[in-house]
N, C-alpha and C positions, 0 to 999 in steps of 0.2 A: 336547518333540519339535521337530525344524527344520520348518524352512517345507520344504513340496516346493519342487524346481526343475525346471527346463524340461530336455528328453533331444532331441537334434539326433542321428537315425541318419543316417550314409553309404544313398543307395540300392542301390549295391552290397555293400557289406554287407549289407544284407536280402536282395539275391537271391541271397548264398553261402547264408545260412542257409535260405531258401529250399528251394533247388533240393537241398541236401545230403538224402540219401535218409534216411528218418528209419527208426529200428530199437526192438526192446524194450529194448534196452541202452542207455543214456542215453550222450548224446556234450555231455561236458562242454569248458569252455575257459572265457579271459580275451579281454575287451575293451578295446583300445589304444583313445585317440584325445586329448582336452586337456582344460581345462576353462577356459572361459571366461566372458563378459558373457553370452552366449547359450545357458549349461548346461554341463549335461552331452556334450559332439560324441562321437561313437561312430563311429569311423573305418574300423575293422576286427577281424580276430579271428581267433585262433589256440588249436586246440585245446592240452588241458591234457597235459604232456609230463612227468612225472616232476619234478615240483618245480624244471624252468628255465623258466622268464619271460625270455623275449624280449620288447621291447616293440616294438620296429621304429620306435626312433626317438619313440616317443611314450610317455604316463605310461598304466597300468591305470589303467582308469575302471570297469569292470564286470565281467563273469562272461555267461556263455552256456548255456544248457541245450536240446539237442534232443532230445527220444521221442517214437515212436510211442503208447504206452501210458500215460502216467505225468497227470494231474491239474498244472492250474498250481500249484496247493499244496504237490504230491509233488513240482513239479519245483524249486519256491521252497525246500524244505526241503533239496533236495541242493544248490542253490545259495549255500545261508547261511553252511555249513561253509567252501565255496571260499574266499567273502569273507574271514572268520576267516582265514582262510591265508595269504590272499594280503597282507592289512594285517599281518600277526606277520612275515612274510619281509619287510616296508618294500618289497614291489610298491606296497603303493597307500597312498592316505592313509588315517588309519584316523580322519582328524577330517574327512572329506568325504562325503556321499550318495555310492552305489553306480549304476548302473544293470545290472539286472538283465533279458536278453532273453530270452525263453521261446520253444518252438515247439512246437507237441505237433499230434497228428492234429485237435485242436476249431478251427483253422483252417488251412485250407490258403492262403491268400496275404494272411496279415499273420503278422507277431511281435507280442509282445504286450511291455511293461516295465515293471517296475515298480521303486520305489527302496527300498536298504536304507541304514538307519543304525546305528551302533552304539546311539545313543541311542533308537531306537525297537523295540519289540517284535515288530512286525509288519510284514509291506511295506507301503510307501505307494506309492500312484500319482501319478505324476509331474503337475506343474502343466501341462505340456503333452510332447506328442511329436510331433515332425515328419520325415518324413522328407524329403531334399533331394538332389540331385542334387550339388551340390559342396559339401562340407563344409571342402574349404581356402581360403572365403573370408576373407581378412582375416589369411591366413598367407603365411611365407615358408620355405624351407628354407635351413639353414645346416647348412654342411657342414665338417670340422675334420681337418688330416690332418696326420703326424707318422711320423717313423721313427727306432724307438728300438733301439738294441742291448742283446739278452738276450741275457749268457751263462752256462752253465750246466754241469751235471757229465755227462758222456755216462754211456748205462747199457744193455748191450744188451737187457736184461731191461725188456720192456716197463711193466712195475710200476711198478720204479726209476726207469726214465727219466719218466714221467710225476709222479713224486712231484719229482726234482730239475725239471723243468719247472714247477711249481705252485709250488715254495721263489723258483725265478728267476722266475718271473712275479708270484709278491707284494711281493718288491722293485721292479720298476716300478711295481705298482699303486699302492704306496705313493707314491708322486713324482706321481700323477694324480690329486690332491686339488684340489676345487676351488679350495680358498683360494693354492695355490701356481701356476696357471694364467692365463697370460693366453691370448688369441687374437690374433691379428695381420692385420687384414683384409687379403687379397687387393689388390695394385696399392694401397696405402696404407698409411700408417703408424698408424693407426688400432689401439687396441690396447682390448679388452673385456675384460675381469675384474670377477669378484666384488665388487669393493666402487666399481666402476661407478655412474655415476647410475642411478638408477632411468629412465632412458629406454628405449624402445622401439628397434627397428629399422629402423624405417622411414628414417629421417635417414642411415642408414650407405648407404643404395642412392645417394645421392648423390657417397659419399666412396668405392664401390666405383669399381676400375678400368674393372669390366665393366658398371657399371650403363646406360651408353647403347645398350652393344650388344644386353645383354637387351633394353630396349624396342621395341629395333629386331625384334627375334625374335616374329612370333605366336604364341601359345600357347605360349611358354616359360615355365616356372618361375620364380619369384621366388628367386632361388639366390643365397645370399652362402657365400662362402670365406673360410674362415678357416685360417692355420698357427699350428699350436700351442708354443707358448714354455712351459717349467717352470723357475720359479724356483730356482735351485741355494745360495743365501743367504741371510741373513737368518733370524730369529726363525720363520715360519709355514714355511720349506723346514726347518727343523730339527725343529720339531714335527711336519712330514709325516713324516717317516724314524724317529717314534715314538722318539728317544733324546734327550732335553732334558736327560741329565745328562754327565759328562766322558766324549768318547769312551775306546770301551775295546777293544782287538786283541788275539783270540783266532786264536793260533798253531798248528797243526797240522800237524804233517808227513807228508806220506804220496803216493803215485802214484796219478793219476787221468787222465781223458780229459776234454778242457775242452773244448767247442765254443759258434759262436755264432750267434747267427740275429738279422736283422733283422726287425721287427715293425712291416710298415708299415700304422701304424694310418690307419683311412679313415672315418668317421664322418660318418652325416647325419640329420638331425632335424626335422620339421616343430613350427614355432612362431610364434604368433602376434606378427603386428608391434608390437603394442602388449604384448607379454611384459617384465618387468622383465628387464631386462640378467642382474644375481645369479639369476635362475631357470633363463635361456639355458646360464649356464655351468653352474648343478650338473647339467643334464639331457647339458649334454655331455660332463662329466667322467663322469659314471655311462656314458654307452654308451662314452668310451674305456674302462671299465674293462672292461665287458663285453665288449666287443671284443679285450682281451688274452685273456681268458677263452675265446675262442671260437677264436682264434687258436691259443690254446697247445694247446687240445683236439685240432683238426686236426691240429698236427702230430704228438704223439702218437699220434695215430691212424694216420697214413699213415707214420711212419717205423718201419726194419727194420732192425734190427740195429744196424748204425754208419753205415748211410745214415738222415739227418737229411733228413726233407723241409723246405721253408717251404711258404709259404701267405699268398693276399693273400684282401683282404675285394672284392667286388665289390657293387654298384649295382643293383637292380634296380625296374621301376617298371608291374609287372603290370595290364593293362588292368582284367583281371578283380577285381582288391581296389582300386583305385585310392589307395595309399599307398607309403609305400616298405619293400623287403623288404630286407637285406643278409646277403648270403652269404660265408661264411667258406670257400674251396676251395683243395685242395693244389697246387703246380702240378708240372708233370710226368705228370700223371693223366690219361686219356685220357676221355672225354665218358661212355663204355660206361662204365669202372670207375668213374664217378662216378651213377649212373644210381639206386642203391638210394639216395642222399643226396637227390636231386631227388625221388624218391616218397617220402621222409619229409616233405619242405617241401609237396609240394602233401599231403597229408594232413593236416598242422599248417594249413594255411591253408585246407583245405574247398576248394578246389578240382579241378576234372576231371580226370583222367589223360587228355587227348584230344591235348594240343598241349602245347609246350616253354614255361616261362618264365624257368627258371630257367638254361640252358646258358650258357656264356660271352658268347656271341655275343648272347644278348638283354641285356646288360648295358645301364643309359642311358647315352647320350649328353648329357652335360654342356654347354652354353654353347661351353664350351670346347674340348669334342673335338670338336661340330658347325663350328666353323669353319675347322677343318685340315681338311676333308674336301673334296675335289672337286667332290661334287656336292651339291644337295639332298635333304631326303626330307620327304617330306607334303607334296608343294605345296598339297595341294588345305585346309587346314587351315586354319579360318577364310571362307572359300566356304561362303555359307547354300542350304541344299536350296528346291527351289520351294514355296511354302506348301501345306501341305492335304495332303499325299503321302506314304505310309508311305517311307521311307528304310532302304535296306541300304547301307553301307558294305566296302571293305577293311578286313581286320583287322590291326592293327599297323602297322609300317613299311615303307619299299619307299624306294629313289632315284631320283630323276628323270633317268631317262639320253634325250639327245637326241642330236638331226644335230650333227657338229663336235666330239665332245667327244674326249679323247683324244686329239689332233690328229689325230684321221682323219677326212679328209673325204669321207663321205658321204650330202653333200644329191644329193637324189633318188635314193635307190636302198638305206640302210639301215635304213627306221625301221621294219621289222619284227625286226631285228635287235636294234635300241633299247628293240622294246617287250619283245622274248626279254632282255634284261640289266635291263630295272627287273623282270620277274617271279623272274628266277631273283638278286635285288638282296633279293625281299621271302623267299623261302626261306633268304637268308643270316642278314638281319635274323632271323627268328622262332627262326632257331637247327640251321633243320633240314636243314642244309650248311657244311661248311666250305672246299666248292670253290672255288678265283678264278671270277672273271667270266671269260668266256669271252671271247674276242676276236672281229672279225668274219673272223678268218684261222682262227678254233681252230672256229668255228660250223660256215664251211663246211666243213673236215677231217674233223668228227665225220659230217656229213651223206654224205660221200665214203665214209667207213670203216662206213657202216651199208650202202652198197651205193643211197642215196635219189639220189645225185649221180655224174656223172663226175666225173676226175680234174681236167679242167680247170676245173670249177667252181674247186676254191682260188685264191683270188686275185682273183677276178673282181669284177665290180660287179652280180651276176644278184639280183636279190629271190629272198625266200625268202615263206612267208605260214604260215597259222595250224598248217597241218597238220607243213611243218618243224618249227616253234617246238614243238610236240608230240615230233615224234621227239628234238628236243637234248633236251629236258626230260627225255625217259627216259632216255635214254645216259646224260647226264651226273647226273641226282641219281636216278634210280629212279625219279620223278614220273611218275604215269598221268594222262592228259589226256583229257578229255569236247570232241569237236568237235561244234558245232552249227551247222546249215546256215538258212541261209535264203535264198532266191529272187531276194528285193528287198529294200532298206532299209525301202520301205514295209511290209513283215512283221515287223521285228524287233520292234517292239511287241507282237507275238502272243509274245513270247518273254520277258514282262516277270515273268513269274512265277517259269520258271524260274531269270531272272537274281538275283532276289532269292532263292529259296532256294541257289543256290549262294553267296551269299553271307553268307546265315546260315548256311547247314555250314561250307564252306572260305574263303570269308574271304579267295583270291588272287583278284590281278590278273588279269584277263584280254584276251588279244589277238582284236584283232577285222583282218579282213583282206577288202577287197576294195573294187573302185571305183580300183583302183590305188595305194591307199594303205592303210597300217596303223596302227593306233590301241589304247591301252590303255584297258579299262573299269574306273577304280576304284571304282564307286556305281551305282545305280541309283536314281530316285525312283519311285512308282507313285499317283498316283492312281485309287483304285478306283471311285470316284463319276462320272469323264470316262472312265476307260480312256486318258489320258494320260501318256508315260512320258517323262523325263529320263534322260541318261545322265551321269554324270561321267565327261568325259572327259579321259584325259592325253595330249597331242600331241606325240610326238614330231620331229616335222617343224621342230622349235623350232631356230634356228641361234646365237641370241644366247650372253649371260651370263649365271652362276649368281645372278642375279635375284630374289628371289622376288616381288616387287611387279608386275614386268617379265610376268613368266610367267600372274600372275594375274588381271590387269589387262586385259591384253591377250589374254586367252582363250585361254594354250596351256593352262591348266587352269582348264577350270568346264564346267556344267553346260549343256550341251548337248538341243533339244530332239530330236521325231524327225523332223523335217527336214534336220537335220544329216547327214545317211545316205544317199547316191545311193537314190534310189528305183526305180532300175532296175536296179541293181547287184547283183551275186548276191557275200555275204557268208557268211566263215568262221568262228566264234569257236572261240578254246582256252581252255577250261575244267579250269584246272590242278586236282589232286584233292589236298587235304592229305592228307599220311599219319598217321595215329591216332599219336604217339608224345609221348615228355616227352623 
């Protein structure tokens, strides 16, 4: 029998398995995440789907079982079978320990694991389990992208067409062999293939283009890029194409319909920095393969007749799983007809139908696409909450829009306007608009056309305050808004309660107005032991540059006490309301 080893779950991880409503019918799945010095990492988890295994970038390590009813032994005995499965279909290793998560009604706020082997009879309990708040210590992601031309036999018969789809598509797969792969780092000429030293990755963030600018980035990802090269000669490109004897040309004559599609493959993987090189690539050649495979399904899916859709992969990096998800979507598809695809994904991933993650628009932002962007987002990121204080946050992302930006100048008279464009910045962000920002010419228009303004309002330089910002919010996205009054700044503490449950329900920015100036609340702290509140604030009054040290430093974003607040001043807040959707 092996020695036990040590099991590292993600915390979020446990609170999916958690919080998922537990039933008499067992809700089975697989557990993604690595294996390293430190065990078994247990990253994430996706229920079980008809015999496809997605790993989302990472190797099966486990299996998951939730019921209401069923004994850790009954739930151990339906999980042995999966294991079996999943090592015969080469998901998982089948010469490595398992780990094994349980949940059943005998505890309500733990999982329970334990490990399988083939070589052992029974479960064994692990040498240790810990769970951890970040379990991509000591990883990086490397990402691999390509665009290959598949062509193929049209067939308006949906059947047909997907079978010459599958014929063309295992001809590429065949060319995405590890051994005939290299990778081409990013800004270098840097090139990693299989039979690579056995070195890590760490050394390459050196010879990356982008490696300064990530460090410059807080909380950014350790993100290497890689373009993928297939070898077209040579001995190991001849064995890929599976014909190592004298070619031979089989001639057919007959009329058909040939079309072609590009297949821009986009792949990303989380892996330890200290990973063998040969292991980096087999993990990435297997998800390009998978990634044709998911490719070619889409577009069979979405194409009709002798319209041929395509289909790109997308990026996503869901608060609530904290891994990466990657979605394969048609384009041409409008967000609604794609809506039955997005409630298979949050069911696969055990998360809530309450809010969007998967829509286009919450796609990540890469390194790369963050610095073509005009403005910032998250300043407040890396800003420590005051000690001892329960802490609510914004949820997701939002942009820092200030005085001056856009070349329009309005210091002193638009920064409730500023704080109306980072809110309705963070409804684009989460996915649940795909309206423009509104201008401060289109703001007041809309305010004129609801009957709140005269005509000559347009154009002007007149402040607007919380209660406006409310009526754009409905005009323009449907968004219902909670106004809350207070007397004096010295009152708004009395309001620290509600401030933090709207931000564990809704989770937006909120505009506060009054004292002659306007301001965005992204946080709250609460001490309950003083009855002392902090507010995280973001100041739009900011006239500088897209700064982020600039911005932080200098207090247009941090944590503000309640002093900060005219204490005579009679204040507004807008309390934007999420609306329930995916």
């Amino acid at each position: 029998m092996p020695p036990a080893c040590d099991v590292v779950l993600s915390e979020l991880l446990c609170q999916r398995l958690l919080k998922h409503p537990l039933s008499s019918s067992p809700t089975l799945g697989y557990v993604f995440g690595h294996i390293s010095k430190r065990g078994i990492q247990c990253v994430g988890c996706a229920v079980q789907n008809d015999g496809v295994v997605r790993s989302f970038g990472y190797s099966v390590v486990g299996v998951f079982c939730l019921s209401s009813s069923l004994s850790d032994n009954e739930i151990y005995e339906l999980c042995h079978p999966l294991v079996l499965k999943y090592q015969q279909e080469g998901a998982m290793d089948s010469n490595l320990e398992v780990a094994v998560i349980l949940h059943s009604d005998t505890s309500k706020t733990a999982v329970s694991t334990q490990l399988v082997s083939l070589e052992a009879d029974c479960p064994m309990e692990p040498k240790s389990v810990t769970v951890v708040p970040d379990v991509h210590t000591g990883t990086c992601t490397v990402r691999a992208r390509a665009s290959l031309m598949m062509p193929f036999e049209m067939d308006p018969d949906p059947k047909f067409l997907l079978q010459n789809l599958e014929v063309a598509a295992s001809r590429i797969k065949r060319r995405l062999v590890a051994d005939v792969l290299s990778f081409q780092l990013d800004g270098s000429g840097v090139l990693m293939r299989r039979n690579s030293p056995e070195k890590g990755l760490s050394d390459l963030f050196d010879q990356s283009g982008d490696g300064s600018k990530q460090r410059r980035l807080k909380n950014s990802q350790r993100i290497l890029s890689f373009a993928v090269l297939v070898q077209c000669t040579g001995e190991a490109a001849v064995d890929a194409c599976g014909k190592s004897c004298t070619p031979v040309i089989h001639y057919q004559r007959r009329t058909f319909k040939s079309c072609s599609v590009v297949l821009p493959l986009d792949v990303v993987a989380t892996v330890g920095v200290e990973d063998p090189v040969p292991d980096i690539v087999d993990l990435l050649a297997q998800e390009l393969v998978n990634q044709v495979d998911q490719l070619v399904g889409c577009i069979a899916r979405f194409s009709k007749g002798d319209s041929i859709c395509s289909a790109q992969p997308f990026h996503y990096w869901p608060a609530e799983c904290g891994h990466w998800v990657t979605v394969v979507y048609p384009d041409g598809i409008s967000q609604e007809n794609l809506l039955p695809c997005r409630h298979e994904l949050h069911k696969l991933l055990l998360l809530p139908e309450d809010r969007p993650h998967f829509r286009k628009s919450n796609v990540y932002a890469f390194p790369n696409d963050l610095a073509s962007e005009p403005y910032l987002r998250n300043v407040h990121v890396g800003l420590n909450p005051p000690a001892g204080c329960e802490v609510r946050l914004v949820f997701g992302q939002y942009r820092y829009r200030h005085y001056q930006q856009d070349r329009m100048d309005d210091n002193g008279w638009g920064c409730a306007y500023r704080s109306l464009q980072t809110i309705i910045s963070w409804f684009q962000l989460q996915g649940h608009t795909e309206c423009a920002t509104p201008t401060h010419r289109e703001i007041q228009q809309i305010l004129v056309d609801i009957g709140d303004k005269p005509s000559s309002f347009v154009g002007s330089k007149q402040w607007i305050g919380s209660q406006e910002v409310g009526f754009v919010l409905n005009r323009l996205l449907g968004v219902e808004c909670r106004t809350m009054f207070v007397s004096s700044g010295a009152e708004l503490p009395t309001k620290s309660r509600e401030l933090m449950a709207h931000f564990e329900k809704h989770g937006t920015p909120v505009m506060i107005g009054g004292g002659m100036l306007a301001h965005t609340i992204i946080g709250i702290a609460f001490d309950s032991k003083t009855g002392e509140s902090h507010y995280l604030v973001l100041d739009p009054h900011y006239t500088g540059g897209e700064d982020l040290s600039t911005v932080q430093n200098k207090g247009w974003c941090g944590w503000k006490g309640a002093n900060f607040w005219d204490q005579n001043s009679f204040y507004n807040l807008c309390l934007p309301q999420r609306p329930v959707v995916i």
